[in-house]
C-alpha positions in Angstrom: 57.1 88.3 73.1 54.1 90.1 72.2 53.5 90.8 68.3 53.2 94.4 67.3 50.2 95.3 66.5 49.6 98.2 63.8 47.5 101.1 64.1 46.1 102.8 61.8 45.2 106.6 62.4 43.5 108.9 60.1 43.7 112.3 60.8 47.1 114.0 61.7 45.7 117.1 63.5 46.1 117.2 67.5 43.4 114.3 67.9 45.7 112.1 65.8 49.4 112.9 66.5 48.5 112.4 69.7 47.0 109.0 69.5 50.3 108.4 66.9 52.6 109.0 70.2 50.1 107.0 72.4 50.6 103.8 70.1 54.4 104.6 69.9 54.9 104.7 73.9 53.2 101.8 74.0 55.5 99.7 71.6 53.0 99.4 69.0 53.0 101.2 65.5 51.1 103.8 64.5 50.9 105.0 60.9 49.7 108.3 61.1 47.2 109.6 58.1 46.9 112.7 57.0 45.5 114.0 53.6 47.2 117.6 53.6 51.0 118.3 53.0 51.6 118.6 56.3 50.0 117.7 60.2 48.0 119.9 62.2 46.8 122.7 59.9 44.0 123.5 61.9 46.8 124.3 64.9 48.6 126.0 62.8 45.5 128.6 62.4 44.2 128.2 65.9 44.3 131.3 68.3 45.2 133.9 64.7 48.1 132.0 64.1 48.9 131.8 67.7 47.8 128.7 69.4 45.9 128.7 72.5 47.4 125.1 73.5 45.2 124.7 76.6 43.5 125.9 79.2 45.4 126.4 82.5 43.4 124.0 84.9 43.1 121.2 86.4 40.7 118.2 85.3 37.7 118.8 87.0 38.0 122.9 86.5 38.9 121.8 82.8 35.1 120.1 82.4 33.4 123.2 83.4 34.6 124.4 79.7 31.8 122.2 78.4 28.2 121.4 78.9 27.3 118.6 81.4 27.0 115.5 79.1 30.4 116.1 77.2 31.9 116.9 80.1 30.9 113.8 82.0 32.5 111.5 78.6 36.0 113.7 78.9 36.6 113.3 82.6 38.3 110.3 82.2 40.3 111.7 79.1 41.2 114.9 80.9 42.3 113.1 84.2 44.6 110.6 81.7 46.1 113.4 79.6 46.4 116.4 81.8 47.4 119.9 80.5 50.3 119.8 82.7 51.2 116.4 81.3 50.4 118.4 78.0 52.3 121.0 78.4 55.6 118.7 80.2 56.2 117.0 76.9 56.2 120.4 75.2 58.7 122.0 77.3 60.9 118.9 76.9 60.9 119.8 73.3 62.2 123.4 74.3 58.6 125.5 73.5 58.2 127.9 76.0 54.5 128.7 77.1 53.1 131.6 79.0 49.8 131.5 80.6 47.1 134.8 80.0 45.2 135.7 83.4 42.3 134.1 82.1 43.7 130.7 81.7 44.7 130.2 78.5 48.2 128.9 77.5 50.2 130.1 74.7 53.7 130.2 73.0 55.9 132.7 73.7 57.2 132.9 70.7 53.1 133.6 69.5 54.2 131.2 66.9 51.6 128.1 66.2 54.3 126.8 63.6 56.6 126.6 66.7 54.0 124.4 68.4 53.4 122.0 65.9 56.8 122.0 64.9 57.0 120.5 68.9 54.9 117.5 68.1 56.4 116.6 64.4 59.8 116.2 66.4 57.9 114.1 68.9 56.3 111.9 66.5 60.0 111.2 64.2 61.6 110.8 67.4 59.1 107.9 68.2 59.3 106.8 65.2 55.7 107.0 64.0 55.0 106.4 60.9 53.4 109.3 58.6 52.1 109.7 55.6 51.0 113.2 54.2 48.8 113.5 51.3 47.1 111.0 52.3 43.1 110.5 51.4 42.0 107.5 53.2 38.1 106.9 51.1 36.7 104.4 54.1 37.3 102.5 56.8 37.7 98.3 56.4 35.0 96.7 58.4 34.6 92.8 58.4 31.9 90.8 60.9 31.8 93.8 63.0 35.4 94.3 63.3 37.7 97.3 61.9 40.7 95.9 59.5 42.1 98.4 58.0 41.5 101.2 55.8 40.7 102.1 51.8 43.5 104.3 50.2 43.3 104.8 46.6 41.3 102.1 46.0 43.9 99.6 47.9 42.7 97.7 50.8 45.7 98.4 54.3 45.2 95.8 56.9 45.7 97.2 60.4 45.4 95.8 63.7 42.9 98.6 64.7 41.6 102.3 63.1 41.5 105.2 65.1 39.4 108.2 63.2 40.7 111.5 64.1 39.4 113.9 60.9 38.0 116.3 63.3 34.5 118.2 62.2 33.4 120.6 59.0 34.2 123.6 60.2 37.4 125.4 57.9 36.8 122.8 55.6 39.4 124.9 53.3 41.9 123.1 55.4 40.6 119.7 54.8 38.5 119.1 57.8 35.7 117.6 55.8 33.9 114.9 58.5 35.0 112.2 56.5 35.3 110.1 59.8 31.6 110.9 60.6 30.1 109.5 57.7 32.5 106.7 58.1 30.8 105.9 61.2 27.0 107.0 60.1 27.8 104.6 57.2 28.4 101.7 59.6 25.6 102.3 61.9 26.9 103.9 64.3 24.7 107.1 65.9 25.6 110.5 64.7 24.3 113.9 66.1 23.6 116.2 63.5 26.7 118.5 62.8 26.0 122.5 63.9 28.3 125.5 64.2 29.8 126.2 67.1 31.9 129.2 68.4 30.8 130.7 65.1 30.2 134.2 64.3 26.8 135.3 64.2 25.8 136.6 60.5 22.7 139.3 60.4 20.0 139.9 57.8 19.9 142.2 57.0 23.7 143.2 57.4 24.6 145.7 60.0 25.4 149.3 58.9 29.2 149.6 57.3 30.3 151.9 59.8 29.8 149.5 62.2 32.7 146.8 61.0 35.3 147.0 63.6 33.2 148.3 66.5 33.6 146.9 69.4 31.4 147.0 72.7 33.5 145.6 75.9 31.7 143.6 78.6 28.4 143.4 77.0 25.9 140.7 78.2 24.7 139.0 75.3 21.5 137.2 75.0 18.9 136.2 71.9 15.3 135.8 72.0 13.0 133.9 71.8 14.8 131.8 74.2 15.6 127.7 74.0 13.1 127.5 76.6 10.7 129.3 74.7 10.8 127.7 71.6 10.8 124.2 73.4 13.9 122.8 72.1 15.0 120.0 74.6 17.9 119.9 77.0 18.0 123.8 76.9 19.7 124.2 80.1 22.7 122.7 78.7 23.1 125.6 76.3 25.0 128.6 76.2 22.1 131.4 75.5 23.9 134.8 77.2 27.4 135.3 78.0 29.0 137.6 79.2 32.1 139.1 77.5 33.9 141.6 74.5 31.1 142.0 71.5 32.9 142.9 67.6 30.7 144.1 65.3 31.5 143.0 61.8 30.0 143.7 57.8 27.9 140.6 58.3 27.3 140.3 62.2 28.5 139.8 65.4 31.9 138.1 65.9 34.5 138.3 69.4 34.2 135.8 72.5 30.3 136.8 73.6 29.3 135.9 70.1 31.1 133.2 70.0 30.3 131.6 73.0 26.1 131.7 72.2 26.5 131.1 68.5 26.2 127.2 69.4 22.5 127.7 71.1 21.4 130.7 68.6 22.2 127.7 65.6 20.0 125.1 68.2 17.6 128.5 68.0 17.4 128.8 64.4 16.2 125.5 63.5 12.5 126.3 65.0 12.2 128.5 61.9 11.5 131.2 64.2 12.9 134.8 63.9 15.7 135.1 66.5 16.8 138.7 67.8 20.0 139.4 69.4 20.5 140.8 72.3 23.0 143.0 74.5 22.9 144.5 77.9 25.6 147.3 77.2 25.9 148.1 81.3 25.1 144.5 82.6 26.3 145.9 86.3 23.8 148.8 86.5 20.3 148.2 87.0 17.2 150.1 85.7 17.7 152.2 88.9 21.3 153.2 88.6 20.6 154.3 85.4 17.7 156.6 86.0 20.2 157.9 88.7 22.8 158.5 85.8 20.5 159.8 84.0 18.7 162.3 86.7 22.0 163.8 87.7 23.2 164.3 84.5 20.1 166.2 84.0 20.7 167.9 86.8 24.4 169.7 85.8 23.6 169.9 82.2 19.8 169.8 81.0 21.0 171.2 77.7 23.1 168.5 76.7 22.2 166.4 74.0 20.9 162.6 74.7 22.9 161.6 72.0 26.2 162.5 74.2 24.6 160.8 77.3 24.0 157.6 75.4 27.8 158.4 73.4 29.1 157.7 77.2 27.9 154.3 77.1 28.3 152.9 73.6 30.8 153.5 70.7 29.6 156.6 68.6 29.1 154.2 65.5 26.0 152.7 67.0 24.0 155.3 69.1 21.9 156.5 66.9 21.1 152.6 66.5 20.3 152.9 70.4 18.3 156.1 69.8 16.1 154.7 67.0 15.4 151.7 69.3 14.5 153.8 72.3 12.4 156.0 70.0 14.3 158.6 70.1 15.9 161.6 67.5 19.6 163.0 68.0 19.5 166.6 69.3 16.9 166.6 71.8 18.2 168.0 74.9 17.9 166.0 78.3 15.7 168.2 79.7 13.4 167.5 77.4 12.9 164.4 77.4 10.0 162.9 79.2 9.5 160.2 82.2 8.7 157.3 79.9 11.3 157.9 77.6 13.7 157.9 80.0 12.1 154.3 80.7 12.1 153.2 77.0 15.8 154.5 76.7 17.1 152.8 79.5 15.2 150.0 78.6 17.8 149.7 75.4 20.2 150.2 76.9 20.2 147.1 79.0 18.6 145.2 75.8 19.4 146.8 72.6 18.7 145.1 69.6 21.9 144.8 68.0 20.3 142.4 64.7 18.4 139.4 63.5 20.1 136.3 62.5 20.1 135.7 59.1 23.1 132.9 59.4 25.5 131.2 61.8 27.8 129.6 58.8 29.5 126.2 60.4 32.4 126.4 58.2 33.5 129.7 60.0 33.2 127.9 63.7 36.4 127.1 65.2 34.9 123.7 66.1 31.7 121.9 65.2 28.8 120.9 67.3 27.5 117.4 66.6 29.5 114.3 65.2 29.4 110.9 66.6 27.2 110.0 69.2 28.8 110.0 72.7 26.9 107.2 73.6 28.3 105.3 70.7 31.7 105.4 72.7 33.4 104.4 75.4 34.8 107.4 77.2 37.5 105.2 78.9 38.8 103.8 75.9 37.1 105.6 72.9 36.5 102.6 71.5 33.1 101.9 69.5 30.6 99.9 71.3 29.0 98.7 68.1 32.3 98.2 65.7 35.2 96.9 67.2 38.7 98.1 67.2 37.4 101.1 65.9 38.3 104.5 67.7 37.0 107.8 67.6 39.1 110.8 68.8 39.0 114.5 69.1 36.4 116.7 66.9 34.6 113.9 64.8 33.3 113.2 68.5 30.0 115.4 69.5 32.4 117.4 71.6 32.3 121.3 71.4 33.5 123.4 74.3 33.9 126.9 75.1 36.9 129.5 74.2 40.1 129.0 75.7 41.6 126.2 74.7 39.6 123.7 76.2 38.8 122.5 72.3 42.7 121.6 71.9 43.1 120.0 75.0 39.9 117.8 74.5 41.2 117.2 71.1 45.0 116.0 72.7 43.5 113.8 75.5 40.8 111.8 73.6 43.5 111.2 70.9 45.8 110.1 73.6 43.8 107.5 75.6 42.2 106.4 72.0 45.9 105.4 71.2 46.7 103.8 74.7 43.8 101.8 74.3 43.9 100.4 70.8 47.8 99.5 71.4 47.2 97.5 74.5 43.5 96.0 74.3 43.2 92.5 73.5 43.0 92.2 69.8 39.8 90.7 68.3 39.8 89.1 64.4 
């Protein structure tokens, strides 16, 4: 009979329990790591409290929520661990999921604690082992191989590590990429950690009246562009999406925000001023607009251009709008001349909402960077330079879009992490 092998797994967030019930379905044993009082805080705060669980597609569709290279390292993870896979051993627990229009799957209940509360029966049922409270200090390492881990100052001999202590963003909930200077420590190639799905911070702030506002469908952009300013592989990047924009006291904030913040970060390391950008009516052209514009003139030359712009943006920011297009409040629309009708519909398909003064990585909901993809075997997530080390979930230089595409990325690295380090052929 084969001996059980013991797996060590730091990091009890969805990355890790995962990989714990991997181990566990495969007849191994998985002591499960965690240094908070309790698994998967960071689920527990996804989504507002919510959970966005996953994303409703398939594995192929599910790639297209990240750019090329990551995605092309998860296909095998995402064709191992489906969402539907996912979401089966939920429903066996009794959570109930709905799914939005746009894909994303949630709890019914709109509880987070009731998902997590899902896996923890999972993992006692399996009979993983877990220790909360846990602060594991380093990983063993001896001629190349991974023995165990530090706790405390005490050496525990395992069989094989799997490191799943996710990024630096919220690092009030203990998600302090410990694991990535575990592996930067031991050689292995790290990609510098940046914010992602971040809010964008301004300097200077934006006007108070603006916190709250929000502008629906904008397109938003920066400048200078990736392309501009050189940085490499800029086609990869996020740098205009379209979507809802919230303005905030420091910034910019809801999904279009989001969804650049990782590139406007990439942006911000030339040193260069970065601007951003919004086209408020991304389905009219210059044309239509003059055409708005001219027949409004038409049936009401006396109205003020401050209630023509007032159709088209939230009152809190057109006199931003005005000021941009040169403009004072009160002049009547049949006053205004030719050019300035250019200049104001000119801002309106690229008004200046602020210059970024920050985009802070602890506020991201994942984090950019980590350890090198190349570094890993995607079929496996096995280190090709230490063995029967594993990497799983956001300590991996992984960072997709809204959605819950994050999550699922998270469960299906963690999960083929774990098959693989309880069946590969052990090396001391």
């Amino acid at each position: 009979m084969r001996k059980s092998k013991r797996i060590a797994i730091v990091g009890g967030g969805a990355a890790g329990m995962l990989a714990a019930l991997a181990v566990q379905a495969a007849g191994q044993q998985a002591t499960l790591f965690e240094r908070n009082k309790r698994l998967g805080i960071k689920i527990l705060i996804s989504g507002g409290g919510k959970c966005n669980i996953t994303h409703n597609a398939a594995p192929r569709p599910m790639e297209q929520g990240f750019i090329p290279p990551e995605a092309r390292f998860l296909r095998y993870a995402f064709h191992t661990l489906t969402s539907d896979t996912l979401l089966a051993m939920l429903h066996a627990e009794g959570l109930q999921t709905f799914t939005r229009p746009n894909g994303r799957v949630f709890p019914v209940s709109g509880s987070a604690d009731d998902v997590l509360s899902a896996f923890e029966r999972m993992l006692q049922r399996a009979q993983a082992t877990v220790e909360t409270n846990a602060h594991i200090q380093s990983v063993l390492v001896e001629h190349g191989v991974a023995v165990g881990v530090q706790r405390a100052g005490n050496a525990l001999r395992f069989d094989a590590v799997i490191v799943a202590t996710g990024g630096i963003s919220y690092r009030k909930v203990g998600t302090t990429g410990d694991g990535i200077g575990w592996g930067e420590s031991l050689g292995i190639p790290v990609v510098p950690l940046r914010p992602a799905l971040a809010p964008i911070y301004f300097a200077p702030p934006p006007p108070a009246g603006w916190q709250g506002v929000a502008l629906r469908d904008v397109q938003l952009t920066f400048a200078p562009t990736l392309q501009e300013l050189n940085i490499p592989n800029a086609k990869h990047f996020n740098q205009a999406w379209r979507d809802d924009l919230l303005l905030t006291h420091r910034g910019a904030s809801g999904p279009a925000a989001l969804e650049i913040s990782r590139a406007v970060a990439l942006a911000q390391e030339s040193g260069s001023p970065l601007h951003i950008l919004a086209d408020i009516l991304p389905d009219q052209s210059h044309d239509d607009l003059l055409d708005m514009f001219l027949e409004r003139l038409q049936s009401s030359p006396t109205s003020e251009i401050q209630t023509f712009v007032g159709g088209f943006v939230p009152q809190a920011v057109v006199e931003s709008v005005l000021e941009q297009a040169g403009m004072e409040p009160g002049r009547k629309l049949g006053a205004v001349r030719r050019e300035e009708r250019k200049k104001l519909i000119a801002t309106l398909k690229q008004w200046r909402v602020g210059t970024v003064g920050e985009v802070p990585i602890d506020r991201g909901e994942v984090t950019a960077g980590g350890i090198a993809l190349s570094a890993v075997e995607p079929t496996t997530m096995l280190s090709r330079a230490v063995n029967n080390l594993y990497f799983a979930g956001e300590a991996l230089d992984v960072a997709g879009r809204v959605g819950g595409y994050n999550l699922q990325a998270a469960f299906s690295t963690g999960w083929v992490a774990g098959q693989a380090a309880a069946t590969n052929p052990q090396e001391q």
